[in-house]
C-alpha positions in Angstrom: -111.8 -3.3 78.7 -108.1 -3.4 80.2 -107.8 -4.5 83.5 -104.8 -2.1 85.7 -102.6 -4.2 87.8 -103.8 -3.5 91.1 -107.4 -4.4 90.3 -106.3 -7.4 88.6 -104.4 -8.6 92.4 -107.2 -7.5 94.6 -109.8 -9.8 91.8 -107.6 -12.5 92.3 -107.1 -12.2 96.4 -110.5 -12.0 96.4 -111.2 -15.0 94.2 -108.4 -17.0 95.9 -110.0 -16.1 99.6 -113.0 -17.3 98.0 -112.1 -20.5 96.6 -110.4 -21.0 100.7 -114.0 -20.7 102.3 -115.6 -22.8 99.6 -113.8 -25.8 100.3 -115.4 -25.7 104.1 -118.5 -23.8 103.5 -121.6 -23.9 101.3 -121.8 -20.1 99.5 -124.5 -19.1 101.7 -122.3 -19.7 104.7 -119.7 -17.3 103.3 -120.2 -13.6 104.0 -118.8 -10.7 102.9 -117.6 -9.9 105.7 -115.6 -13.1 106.2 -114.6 -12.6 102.6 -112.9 -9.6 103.0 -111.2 -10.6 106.8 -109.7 -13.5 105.0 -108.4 -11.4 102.0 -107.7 -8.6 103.8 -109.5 -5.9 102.1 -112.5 -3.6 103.1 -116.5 -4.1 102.1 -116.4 -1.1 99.9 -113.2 -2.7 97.8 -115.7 -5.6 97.7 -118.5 -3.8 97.0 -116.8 -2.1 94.3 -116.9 -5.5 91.8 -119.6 -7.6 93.1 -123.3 -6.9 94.4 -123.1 -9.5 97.3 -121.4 -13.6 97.5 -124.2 -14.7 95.3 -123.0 -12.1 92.2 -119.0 -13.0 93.0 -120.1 -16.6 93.0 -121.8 -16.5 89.6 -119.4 -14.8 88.0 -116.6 -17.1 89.5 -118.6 -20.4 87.9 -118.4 -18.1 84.4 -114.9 -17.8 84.7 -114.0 -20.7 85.6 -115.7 -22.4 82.6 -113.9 -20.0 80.8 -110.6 -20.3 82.4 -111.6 -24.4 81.6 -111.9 -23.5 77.9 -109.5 -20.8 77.5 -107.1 -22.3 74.8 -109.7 -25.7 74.4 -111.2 -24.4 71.1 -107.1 -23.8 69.6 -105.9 -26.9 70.5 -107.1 -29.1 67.1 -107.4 -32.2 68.8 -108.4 -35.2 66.2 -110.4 -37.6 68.7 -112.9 -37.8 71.0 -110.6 -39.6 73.6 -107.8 -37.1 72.8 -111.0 -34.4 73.3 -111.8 -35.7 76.5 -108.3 -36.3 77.9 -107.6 -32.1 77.1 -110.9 -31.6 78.5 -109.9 -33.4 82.0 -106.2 -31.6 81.9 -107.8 -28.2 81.9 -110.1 -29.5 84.7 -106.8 -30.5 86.7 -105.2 -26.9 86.2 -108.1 -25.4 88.1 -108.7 -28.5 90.5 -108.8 -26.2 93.3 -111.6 -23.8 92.3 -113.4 -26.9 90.6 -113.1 -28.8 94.3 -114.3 -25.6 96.3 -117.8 -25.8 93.5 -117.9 -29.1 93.9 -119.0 -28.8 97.7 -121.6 -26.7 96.4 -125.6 -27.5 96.5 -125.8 -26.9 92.5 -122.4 -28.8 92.0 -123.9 -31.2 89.2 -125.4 -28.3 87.3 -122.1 -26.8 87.3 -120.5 -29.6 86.2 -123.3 -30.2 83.5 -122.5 -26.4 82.3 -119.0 -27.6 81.8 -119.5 -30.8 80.1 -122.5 -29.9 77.3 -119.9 -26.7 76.5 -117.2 -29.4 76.2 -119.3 -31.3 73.6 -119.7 -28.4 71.3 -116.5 -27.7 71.0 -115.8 -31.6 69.7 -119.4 -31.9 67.9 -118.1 -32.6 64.5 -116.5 -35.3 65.8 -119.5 -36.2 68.2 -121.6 -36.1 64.2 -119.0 -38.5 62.5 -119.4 -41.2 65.4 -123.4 -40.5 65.2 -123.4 -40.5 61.5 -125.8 -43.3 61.4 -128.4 -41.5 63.5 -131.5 -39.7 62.9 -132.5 -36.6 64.2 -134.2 -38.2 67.6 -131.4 -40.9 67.9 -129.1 -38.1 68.0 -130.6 -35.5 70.5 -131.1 -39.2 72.8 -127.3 -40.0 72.6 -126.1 -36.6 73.1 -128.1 -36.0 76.6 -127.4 -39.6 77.6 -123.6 -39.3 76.9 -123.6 -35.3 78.4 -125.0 -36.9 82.0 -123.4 -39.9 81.9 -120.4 -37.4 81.9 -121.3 -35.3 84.0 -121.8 -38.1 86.4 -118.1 -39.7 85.7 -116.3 -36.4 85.6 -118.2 -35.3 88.7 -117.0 -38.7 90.5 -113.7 -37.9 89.5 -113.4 -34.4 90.7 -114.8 -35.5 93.9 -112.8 -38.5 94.7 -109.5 -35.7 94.5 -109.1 -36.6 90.8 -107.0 -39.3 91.8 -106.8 -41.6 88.4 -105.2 -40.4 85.2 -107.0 -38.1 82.8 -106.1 -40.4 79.9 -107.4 -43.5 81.4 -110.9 -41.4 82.1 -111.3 -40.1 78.5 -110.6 -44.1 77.6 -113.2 -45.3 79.4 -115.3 -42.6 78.6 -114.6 -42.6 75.0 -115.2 -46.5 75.0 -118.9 -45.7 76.7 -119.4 -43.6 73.8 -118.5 -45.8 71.0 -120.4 -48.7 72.7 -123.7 -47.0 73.8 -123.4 -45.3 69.8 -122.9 -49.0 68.5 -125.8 -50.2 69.9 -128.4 -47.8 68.5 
């Protein structure tokens, strides 16, 4: 379904007013009300794409994941490290909509959506490293490696994503191989 031009602006007012009172509010703090004062635009225009907050904020964590993985999958990467490093790139582009969820009560399940969809789309090379591993082994280093992730990347986002994406996908990628090694 096309998207006109005008609904496409008032989405992204809304989304970007949104983003503005997540940085200093949980999402049940934010009304519609002050949603629509900040972006200037009346309940009903509101009302017209989303049930309430709770339905904008849902759909805003699937869009962002998407907006995260938009061109992931076409990029062709070789690496798990060169993975990772795009990974944390596309995380940068939309650092302020990742910072305004990661205020949020269900911040590390957000950020655990984000990082076991990043591992599918590098799982052949996640089954290369893991060659060596049965069935058990396998499912074991792949949650292990997702939430030690989860717990890195999340670290990172919240500490303003201050060191370089390359040096994070190193370390990470050295975690890997090393935890993998020793199984």
């Amino acid at each position: 379904m096309k998207i006109d031009a005008r609904t496409r602006y008032t989405l992204n007012v809304i989304k970007e007013n949104f983003i503005k009172l997540l940085k200093d509010n949980t999402v049940e703090k934010v009304t519609v009300k002050k949603l629509c004062d900040e972006a200037e635009i009346n309940r009903a225009t509101f009302y017209r794409y989303y049930e309430d907050v709770f339905d904008l904020y849902e759909k805003f964590k699937e869009e962002l994941i998407e907006e995260i993985f938009s061109d992931f999958k076409f990029k062709g990467v070789s690496s798990i490290q060169e993975d990772l490093a795009y990974f944390l790139e596309s995380i940068r582009k939309n650092a302020d909509a990742v910072h305004a969820l990661s205020n949020q009560k269900d911040s590390m399940n957000f950020m655990q959506s984000v990082c076991e969809r990043e591992y599918y789309y590098f799982e052949d090379n996640f089954k290369i490293v893991c060659s060596g591993l049965n069935k058990s082994q396998l499912m074991t280093a792949y949650y292990f490696i997702v939430c030690g992730s989860t717990g890195i990347i999340a670290a990172w986002v919240t500490r303003g994503m201050k060191d370089n994406e390359k040096i994070i996908a190193e370390n990470l990628t050295r975690l890997i191989t090393n935890t993998l090694s020793d199984l």
